[in-house]
N, C-alpha and C positions, 0 to 999 in steps of 0.2 A: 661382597656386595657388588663388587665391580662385573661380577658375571652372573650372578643369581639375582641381581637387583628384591636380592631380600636379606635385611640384617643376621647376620648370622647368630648374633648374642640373644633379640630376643625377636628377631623373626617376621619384625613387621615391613612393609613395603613401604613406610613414609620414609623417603631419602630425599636426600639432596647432593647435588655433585658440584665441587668448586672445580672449576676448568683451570685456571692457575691457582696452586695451593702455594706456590713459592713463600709469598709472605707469612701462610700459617705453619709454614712447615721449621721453625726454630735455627735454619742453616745448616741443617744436614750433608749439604753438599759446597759448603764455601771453601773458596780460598784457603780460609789457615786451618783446614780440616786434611787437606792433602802432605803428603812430605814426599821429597824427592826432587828430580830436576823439572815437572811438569807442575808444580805448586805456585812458582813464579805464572804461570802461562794459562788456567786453568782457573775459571771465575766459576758461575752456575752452573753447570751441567746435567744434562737431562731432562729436566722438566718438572716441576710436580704436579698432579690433581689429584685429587682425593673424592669423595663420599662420605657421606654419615648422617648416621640415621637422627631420622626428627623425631622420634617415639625414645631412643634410649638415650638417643647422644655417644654410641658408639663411632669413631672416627678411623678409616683407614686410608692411609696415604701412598700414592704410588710415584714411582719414576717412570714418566712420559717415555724415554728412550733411553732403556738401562744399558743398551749396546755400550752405547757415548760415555759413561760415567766409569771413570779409572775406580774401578773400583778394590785393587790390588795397593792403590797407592793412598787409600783414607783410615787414615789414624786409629788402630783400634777393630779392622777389620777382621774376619776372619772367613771362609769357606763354609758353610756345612754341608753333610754329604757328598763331600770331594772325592772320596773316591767309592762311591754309588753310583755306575753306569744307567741303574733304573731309575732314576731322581734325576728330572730336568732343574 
């Protein structure tokens, strides 16, 4: 949605975009979600906003600045296509 500003489930253009999703976004990036020595030091990170559609209700969430977010050090993480030189 974020770049076709058209639902991908069912296609229609009613959307709407939340500029800070932080509070909808359930804490995907807090505090007790990190381990290691940057857990102590490391509150929100990133950002959220989201999109979703007014016709389905389909909801997709982003990180504002995924650069910023350890995301090496959040609980449960993993890679895919890690070693796929053609896959950004």
């Amino acid at each position: 949605m974020k770049k076709t500003q058209t639902c991908p489930k069912c296609h229609s253009i009613q959307l709407g975009y939340l500029e800070d999703a932080r509070a909808h976004s359930v804490g995907v990036m807090e505090r007790n979600q990190l381990e290691g020595p940057d857990a102590a030091r490391v509150g929100w990170v990133g950002g959220f906003e989201a999109y979703v559609c007014l016709s389905c209700g389909f909801y997709e969430l982003y990180v504002k600045e995924p650069s910023a977010v350890p995301f090496e050090q959040l609980k449960g993480f993993r890679r895919l296509n890690a070693g796929n030189p053609y896959r950004e």
